[in-house]
LOFIKOL-750492 format. One record per residue: residue number from 1; x, y, z of N, C-alpha, C in turn; residue in one letter. Coordinates in steps of 0.001 Angstrom, whole numbers. Layout:
SITE   pos        nx        ny        nz       cax       cay       caz        cx        cy        cz   code
SITE   NUM         X         Y         Z         X         Y         Z         X         Y         Z      A
...
# end
This chain:
SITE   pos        nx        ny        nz       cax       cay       caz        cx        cy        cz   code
SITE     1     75579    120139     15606     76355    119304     16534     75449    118225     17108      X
SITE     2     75819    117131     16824     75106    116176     17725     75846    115172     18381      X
SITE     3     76797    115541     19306     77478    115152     19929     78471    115697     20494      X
SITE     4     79294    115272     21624     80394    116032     22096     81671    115108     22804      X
SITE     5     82669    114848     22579     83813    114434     23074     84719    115181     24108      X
SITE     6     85105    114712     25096     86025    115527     25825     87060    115141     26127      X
SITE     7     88242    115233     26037     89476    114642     26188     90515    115116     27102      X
SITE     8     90545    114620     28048     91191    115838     29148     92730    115278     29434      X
SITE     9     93695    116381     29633     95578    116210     29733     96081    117504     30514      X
SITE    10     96328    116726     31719     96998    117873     32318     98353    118036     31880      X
SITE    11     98461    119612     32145    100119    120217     31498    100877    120906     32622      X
SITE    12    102172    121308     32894    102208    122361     33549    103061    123390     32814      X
SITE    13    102683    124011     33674    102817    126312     33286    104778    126283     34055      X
SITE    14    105100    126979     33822    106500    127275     34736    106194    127930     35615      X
SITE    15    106561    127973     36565    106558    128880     37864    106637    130208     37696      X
SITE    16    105494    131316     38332    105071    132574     38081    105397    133357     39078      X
SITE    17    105929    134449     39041    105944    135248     40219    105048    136751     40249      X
SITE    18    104571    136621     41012    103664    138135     41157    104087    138666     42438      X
SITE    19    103285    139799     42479    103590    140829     43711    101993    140441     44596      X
SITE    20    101944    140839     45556    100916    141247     46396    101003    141980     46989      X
SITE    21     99860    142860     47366     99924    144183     47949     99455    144425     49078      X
SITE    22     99648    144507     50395     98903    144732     51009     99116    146216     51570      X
SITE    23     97456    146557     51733     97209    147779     51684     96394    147962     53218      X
SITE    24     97209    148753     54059     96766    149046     55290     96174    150709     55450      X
SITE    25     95121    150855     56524     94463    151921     56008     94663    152837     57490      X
SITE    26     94922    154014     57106     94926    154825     58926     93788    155799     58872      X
SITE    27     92804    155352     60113     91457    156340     60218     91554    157284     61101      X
SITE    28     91116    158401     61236     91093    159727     62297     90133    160042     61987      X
SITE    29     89591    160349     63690     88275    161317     63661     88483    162650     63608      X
SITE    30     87210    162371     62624     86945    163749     62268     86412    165168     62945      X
SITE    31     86414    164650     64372     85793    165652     65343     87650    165728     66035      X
SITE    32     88491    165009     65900     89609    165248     66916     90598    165528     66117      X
SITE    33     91594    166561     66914     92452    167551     66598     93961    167297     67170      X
SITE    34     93782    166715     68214     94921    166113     68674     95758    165211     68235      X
SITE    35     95266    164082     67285     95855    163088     67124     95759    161676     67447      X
SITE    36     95232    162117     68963     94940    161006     69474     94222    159782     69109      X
SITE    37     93678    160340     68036     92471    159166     67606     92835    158298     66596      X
SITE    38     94116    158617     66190     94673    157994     64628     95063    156729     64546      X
SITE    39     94252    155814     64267     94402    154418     64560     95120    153693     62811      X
SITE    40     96156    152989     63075     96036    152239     61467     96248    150904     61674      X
SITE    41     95573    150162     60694     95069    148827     60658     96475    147978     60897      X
SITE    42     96026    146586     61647     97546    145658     61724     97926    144836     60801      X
SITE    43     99240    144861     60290    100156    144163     58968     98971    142871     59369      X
SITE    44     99363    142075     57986     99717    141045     58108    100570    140275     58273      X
SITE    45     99854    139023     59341    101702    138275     60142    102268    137643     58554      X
SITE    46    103837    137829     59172    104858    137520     57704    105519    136415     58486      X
SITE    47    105946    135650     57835    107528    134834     58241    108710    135115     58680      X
SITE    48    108953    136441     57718    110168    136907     58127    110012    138682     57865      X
SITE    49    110367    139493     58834    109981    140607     59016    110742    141749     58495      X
SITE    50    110412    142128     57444    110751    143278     56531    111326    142792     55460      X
SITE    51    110946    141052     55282    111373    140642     53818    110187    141154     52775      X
SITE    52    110411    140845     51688    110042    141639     50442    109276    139885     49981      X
SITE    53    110147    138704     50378    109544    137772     50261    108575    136665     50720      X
SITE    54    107230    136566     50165    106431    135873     50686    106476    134218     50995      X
SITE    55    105452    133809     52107    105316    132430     51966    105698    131510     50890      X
SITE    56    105194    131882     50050    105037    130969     48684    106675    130650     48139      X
SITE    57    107091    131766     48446    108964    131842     48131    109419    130909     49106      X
SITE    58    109195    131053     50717    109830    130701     51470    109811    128915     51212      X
SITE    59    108359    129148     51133    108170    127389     51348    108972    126418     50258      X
SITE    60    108890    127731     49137    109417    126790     47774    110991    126457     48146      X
SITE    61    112162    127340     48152    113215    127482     49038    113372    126157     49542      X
SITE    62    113050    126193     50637    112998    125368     52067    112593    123787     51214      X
SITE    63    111573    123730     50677    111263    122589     50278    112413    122233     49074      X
SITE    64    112829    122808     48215    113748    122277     47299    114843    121592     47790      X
SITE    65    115315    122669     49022    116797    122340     49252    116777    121115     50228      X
SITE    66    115707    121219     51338    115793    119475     52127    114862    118558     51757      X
SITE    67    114201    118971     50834    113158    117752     50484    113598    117298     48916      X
SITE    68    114002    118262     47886    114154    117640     46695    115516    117455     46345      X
SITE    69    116564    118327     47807    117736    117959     47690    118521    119023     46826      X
SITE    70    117992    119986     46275    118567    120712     45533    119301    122204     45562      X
SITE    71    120629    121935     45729    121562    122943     46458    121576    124539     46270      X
SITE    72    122132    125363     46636    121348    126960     46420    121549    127460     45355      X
SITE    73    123263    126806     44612    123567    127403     43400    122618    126735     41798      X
SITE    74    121672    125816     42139    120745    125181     41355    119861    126002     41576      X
SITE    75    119294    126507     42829    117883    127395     42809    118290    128676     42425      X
SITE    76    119177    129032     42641    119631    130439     41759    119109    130456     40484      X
SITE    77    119393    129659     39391    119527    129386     38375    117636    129441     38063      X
SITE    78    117400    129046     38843    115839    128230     38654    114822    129481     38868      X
SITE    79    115603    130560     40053    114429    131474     40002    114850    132491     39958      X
SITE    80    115838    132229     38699    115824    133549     37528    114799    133974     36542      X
SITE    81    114150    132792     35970    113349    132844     34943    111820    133747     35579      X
SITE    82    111723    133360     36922    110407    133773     36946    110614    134957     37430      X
SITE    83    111972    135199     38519    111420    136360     39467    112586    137162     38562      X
SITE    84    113240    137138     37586    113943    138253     36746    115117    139197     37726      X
SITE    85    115472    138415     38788    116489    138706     39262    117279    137792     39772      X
SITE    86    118483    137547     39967    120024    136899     40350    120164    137034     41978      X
SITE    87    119127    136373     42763    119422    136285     44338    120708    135409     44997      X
SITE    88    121679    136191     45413    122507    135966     46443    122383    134421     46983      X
SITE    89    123588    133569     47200    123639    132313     47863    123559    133044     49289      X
SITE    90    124400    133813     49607    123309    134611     50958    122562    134710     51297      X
SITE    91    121678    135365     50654    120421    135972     50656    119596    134883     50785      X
SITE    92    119270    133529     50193    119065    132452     50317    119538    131762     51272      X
SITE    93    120542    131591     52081    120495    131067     53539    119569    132248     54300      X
SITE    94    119922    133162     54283    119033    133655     55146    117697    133669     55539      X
SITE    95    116885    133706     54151    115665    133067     53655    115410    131330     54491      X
SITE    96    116778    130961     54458    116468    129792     55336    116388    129724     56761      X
SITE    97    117438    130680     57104    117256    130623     58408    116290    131523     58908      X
SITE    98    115758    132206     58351    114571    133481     59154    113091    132383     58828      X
SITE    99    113308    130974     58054    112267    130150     57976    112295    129257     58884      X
SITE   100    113535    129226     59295    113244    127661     60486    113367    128385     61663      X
SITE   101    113885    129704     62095    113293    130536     63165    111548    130949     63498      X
SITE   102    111039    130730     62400    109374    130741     62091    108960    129929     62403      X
SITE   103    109567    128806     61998    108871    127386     62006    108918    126553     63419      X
SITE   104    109853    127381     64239    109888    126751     65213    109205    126039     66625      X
SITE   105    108084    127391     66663    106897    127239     67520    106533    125460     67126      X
SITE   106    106343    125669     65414    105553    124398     64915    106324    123304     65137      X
SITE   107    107301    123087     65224    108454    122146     65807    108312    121491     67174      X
SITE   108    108332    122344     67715    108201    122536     69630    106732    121719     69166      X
SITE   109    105613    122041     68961    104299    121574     68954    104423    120344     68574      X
SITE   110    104983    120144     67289    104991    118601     66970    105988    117569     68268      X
SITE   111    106501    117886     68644    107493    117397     69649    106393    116826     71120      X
SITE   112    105852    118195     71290    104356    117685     72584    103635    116731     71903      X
SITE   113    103400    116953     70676    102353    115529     70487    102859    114452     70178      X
SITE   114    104266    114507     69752    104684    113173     69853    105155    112670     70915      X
SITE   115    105198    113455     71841    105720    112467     73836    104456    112855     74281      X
SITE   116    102903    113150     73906    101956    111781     74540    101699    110640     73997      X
SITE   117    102413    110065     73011    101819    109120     72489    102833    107830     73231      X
SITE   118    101586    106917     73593    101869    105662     74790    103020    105057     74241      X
SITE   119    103239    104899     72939    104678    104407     72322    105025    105169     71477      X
SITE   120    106815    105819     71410    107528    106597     70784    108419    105065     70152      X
SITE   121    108406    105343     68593    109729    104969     67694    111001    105891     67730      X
SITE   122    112531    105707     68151    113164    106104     67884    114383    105397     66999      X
SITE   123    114751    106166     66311    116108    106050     65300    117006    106928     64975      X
SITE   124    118126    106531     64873    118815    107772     64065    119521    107339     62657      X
SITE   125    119956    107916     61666    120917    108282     60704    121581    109354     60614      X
SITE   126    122768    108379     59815    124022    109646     60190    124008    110377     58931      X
SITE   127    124428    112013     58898    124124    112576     57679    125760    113693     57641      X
SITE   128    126010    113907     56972    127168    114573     56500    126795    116515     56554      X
SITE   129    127652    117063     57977    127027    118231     57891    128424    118971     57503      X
SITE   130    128662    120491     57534    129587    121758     57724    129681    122100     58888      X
SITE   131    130471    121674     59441    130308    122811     61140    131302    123625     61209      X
SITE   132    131846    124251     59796    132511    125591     59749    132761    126433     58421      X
SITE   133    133237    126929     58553    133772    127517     57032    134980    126724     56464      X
SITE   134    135532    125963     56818    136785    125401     56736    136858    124754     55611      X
SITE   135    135433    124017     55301    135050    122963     53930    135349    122016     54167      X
SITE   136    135572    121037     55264    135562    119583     55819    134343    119451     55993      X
SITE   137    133757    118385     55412    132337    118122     56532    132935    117130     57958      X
SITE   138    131852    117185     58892    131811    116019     59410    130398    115450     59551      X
SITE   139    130650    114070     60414    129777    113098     60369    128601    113648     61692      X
SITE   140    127650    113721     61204    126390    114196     62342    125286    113058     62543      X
SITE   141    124405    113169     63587    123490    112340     63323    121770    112790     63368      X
SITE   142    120714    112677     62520    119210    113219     62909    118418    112063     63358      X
SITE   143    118243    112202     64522    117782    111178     65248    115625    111744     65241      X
SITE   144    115578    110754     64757    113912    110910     64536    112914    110170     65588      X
SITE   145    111422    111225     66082    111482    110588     66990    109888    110283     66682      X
SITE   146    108892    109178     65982    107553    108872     66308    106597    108857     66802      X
SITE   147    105331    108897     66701    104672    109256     67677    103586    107782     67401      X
SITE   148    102920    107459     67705    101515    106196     67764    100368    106768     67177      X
SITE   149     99297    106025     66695     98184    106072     65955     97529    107469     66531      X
SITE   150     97505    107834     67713     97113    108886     67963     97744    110146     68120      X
SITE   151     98676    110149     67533     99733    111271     67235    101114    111276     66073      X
SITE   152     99890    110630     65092    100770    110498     63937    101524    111577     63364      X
SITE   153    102581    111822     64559    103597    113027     63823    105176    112302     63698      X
SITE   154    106117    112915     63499    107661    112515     63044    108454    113654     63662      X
SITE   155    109091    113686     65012    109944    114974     65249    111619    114343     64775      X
SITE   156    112730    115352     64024    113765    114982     63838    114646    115699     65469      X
SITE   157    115696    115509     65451    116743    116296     66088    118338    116074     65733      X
SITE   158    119115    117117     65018    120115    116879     64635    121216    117159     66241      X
SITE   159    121859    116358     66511    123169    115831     67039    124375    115742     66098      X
SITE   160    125514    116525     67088    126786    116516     66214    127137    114651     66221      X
SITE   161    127102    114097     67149    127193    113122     67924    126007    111442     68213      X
SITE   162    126203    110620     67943    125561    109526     68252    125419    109116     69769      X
SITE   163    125644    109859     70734    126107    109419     72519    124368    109402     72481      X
SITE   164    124076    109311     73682    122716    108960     74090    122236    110522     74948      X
SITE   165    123188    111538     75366    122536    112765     75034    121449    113627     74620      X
SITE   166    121418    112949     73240    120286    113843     72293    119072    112337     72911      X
SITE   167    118976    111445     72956    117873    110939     73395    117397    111213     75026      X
SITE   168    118398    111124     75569    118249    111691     76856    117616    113308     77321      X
SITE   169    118178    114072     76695    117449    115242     76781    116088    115102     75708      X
SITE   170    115520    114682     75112    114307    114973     74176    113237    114022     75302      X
SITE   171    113658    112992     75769    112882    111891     76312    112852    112297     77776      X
SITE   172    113154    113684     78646    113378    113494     79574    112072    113931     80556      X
SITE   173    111338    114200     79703    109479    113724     80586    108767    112977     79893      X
SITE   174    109169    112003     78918    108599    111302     78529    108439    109683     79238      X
SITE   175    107271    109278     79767    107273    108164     80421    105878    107059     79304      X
SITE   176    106637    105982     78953    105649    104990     78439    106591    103831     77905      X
SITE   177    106208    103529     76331    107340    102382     76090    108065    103098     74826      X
SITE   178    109136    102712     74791    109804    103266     73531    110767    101676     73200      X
SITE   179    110555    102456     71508    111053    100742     70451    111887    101428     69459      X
SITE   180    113125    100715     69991    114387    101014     69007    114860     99859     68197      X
SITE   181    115849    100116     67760    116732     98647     67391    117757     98351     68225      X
SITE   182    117789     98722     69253    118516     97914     70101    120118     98489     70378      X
SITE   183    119823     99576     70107    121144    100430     70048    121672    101075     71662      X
SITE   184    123042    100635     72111    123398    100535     73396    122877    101983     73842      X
SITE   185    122648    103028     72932    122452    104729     74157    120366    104450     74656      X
SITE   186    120011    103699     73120    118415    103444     74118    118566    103014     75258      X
SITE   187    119768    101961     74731    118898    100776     76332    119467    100928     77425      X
SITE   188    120568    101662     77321    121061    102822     78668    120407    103416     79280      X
SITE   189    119340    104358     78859    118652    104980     78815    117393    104464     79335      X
SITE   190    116921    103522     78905    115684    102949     79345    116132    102036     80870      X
SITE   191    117414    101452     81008    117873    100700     82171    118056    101683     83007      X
SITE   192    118378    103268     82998    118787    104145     84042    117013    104679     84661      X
SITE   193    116227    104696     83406    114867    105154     83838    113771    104100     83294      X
SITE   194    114429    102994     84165    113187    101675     83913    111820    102112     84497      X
SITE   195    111626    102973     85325    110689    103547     85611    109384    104217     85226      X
SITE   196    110176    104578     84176    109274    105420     83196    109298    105446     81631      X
SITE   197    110065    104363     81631    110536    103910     80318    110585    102459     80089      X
SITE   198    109996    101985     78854    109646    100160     78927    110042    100104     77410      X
SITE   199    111511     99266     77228    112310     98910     76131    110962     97661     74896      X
SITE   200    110971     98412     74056    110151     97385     73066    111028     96992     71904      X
SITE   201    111281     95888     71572    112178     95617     70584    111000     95738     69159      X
SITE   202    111752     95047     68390    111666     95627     66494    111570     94221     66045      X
SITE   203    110629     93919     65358    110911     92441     64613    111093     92515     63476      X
SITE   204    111369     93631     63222    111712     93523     61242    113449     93572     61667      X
SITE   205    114283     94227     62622    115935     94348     63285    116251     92492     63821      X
SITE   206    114701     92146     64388    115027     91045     64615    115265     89924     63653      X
SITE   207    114323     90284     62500    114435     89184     61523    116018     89499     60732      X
SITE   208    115994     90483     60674    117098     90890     59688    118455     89899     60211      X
SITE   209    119141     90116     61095    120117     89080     61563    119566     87232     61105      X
SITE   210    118502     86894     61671    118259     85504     61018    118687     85827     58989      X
SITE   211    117857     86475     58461    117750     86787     57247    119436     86158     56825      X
SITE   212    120063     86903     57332    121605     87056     56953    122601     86046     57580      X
SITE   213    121824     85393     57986    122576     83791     58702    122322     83343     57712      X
SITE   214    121102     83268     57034    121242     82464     56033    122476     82075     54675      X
SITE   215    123075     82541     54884    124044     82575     54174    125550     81891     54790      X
SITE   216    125371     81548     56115    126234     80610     57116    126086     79693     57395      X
SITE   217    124124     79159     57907    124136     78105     58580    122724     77529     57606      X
SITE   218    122862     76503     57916    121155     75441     57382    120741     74935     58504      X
SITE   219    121043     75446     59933    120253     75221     60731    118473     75065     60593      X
SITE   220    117879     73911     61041    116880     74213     60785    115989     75312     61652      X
SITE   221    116208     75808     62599    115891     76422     63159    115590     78089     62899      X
SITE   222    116833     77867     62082    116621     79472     61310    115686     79773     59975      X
SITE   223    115193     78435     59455    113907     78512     58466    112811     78429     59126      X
SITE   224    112732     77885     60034    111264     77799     61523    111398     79343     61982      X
SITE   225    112156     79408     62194    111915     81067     62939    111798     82198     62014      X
SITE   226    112154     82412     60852    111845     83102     59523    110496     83136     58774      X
SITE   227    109782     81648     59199    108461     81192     58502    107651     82120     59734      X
SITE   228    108050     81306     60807    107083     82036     62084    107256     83748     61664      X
SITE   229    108075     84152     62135    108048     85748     61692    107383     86277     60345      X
SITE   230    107269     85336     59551    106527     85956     57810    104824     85459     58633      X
SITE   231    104485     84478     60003    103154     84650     60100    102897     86074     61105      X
SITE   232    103836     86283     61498    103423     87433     62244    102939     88413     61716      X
SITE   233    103768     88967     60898    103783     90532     59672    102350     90162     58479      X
SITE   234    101657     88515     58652    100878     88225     57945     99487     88634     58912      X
SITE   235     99476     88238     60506     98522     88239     61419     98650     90404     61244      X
SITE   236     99593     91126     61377     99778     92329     60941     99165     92851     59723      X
SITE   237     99077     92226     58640     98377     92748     57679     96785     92890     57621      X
SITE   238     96466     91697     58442     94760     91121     58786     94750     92471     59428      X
SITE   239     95048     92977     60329     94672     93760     61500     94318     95024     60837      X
SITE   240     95739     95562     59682     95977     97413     59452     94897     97992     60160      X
SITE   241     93761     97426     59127     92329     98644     58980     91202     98225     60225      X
SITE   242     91739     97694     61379     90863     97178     62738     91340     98484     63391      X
SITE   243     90121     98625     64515     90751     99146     65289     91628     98637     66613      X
SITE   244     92037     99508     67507     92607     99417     68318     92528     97674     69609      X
SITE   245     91557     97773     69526     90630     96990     70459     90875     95521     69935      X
SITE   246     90302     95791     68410     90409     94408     67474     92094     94360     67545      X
SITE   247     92749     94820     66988     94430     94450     66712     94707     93945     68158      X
SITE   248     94104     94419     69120     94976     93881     70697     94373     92353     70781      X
SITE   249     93112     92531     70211     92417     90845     70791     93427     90023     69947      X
SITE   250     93377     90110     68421     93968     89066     67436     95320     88922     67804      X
SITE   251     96259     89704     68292     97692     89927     68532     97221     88913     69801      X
SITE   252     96588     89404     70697     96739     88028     72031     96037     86521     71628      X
SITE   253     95483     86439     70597     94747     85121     70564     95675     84235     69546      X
SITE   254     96388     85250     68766     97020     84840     67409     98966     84672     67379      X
SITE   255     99302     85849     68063    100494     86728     67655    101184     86032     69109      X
SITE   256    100894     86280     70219    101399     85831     71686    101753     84786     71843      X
SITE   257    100352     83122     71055    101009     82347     71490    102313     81543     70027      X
SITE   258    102331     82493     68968    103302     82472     67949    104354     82719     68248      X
SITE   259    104722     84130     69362    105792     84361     69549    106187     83832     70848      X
SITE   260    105653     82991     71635    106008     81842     72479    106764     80680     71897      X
SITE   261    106101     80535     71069    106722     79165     70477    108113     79592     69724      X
SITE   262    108118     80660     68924    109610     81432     68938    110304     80980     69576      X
SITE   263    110547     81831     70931    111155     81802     72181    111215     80353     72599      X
SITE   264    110620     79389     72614    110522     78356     72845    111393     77679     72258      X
SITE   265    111393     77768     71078    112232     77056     69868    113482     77368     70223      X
SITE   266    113921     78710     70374    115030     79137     70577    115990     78647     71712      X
SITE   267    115012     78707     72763    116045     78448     73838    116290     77070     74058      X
SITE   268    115036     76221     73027    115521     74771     73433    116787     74665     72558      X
SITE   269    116864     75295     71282    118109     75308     70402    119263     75524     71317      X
SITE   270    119384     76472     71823    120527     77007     72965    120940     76241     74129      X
# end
């Protein structure tokens, strides 16, 4: 041999199922007669308590059905091959719900770190739920709530309802600025607790309306204010990888007196 080639291709295997065992041990002394001494070692913490199924199941589950979208009578099908048995569309909600009863602590946690952060993003979309056996859906909404560079988390909260409710109760020790699109239950909300709450608007919600004039007016005003906004999101790109300190200087030396002249433009238009 005087030489060697290597040619490398990843493949994948199908999904495997094994057992694990855990093996707990009970010690007694050997000088005591009573009993008293009979200690046995503590489980390991489970997800769900006296299931037969592990993490690795749960997560897979959970992740198919809200992340890849794929409904229970599809995962039936899917984890026949490995685990050699026909699990229940039952048995599989339950699996769901004894997972987001688990998960919940971690929920609650992500929720604290996203109301310290000095600015919260909120939004919602509306999503199509069951709220019975009946087989109607109706219309729901998961209102998502952001956190800032220093608490880069994402909390959801599903609402039957779009009212300002579900923002009202999630936000109700939260004091800093929060940036919506401009939707009447924020700014209710922020006008009842101007106090502790400071309305930040959206310039991508803002551009979008100019965007779509375009198709009404040739005002010139609405190509001046479209150009200005493509320098903003441009002074935004300079910044990403600055820190904190740097993005505030360039935004006031650069961005402030840009979006003056905006405003300027505008109201002389008006």
């Amino acid at each position: 041999v005087i030489g060697e080639h290597v040619t490398r291709q990843l493949e994948l295997k199908p999904a495997e199922a094994y057992v694990v065992e855990h093996v707990r041990y009970t010690y007694a002394c050997a000088k005591c007669r009573d009993g008293q001494q009979v200690i046995t070692t503590s489980k390991p913490p489970v997800a769900i308590e006296k299931s037969p199924f592990g993490a690795s199941v749960l997560a897979w589950v959970v992740s198919a059905k809200f992340e890849r979208h794929l409904p229970l009578y599809r995962q039936q099908e899917m984890l026949l091959a490995p685990i050699k048995r026909w699990l229940s569309r039952s048995l599989l909600c339950k699996l769901m719900q004894g997972t987001a009863r688990a998960l919940q602590p971690l929920a609650a946690r992500l929720l604290q770190e996203v109301l310290l952060s000095c600015v919260v993003q909120a939004d919602e979309t509306p999503v199509r739920y069951l709220p019975g056996l009946a087989g109607k859906s109706s219309l729901g909404y998961l209102f998502g709530y952001a956190g800032d560079d220093e608490h880069p988390f994402v909390w959801y909260d599903f609402r039957a309802s779009r009212s300002r409710e579900g923002p009202c109760e999630v936000l109700a020790g939260y004091r800093g600025f929060l940036q919506t699109d401009g939707y009447s239950a924020y700014e209710s909300l922020v006008a009842e607790y101007s106090d502790r709450l400071t309305a930040v608007a959206c310039w991508a919600h803002a551009r979008r309306d100019f965007d779509e004039a375009r198709y009404t007016t040739s005002h010139p005003a609405l190509h001046e204010t479209l150009a200005w906004i493509q320098q903003l999101y441009d002074i935004e790109d300079r910044v990403r990888e600055k820190s904190a300190d740097e993005r505030r200087a360039l935004r006031v030396a650069e961005s402030a007196p840009l979006v003056e002249k905006i405003f300027a433009r505008l109201e002389e238009v008006r």
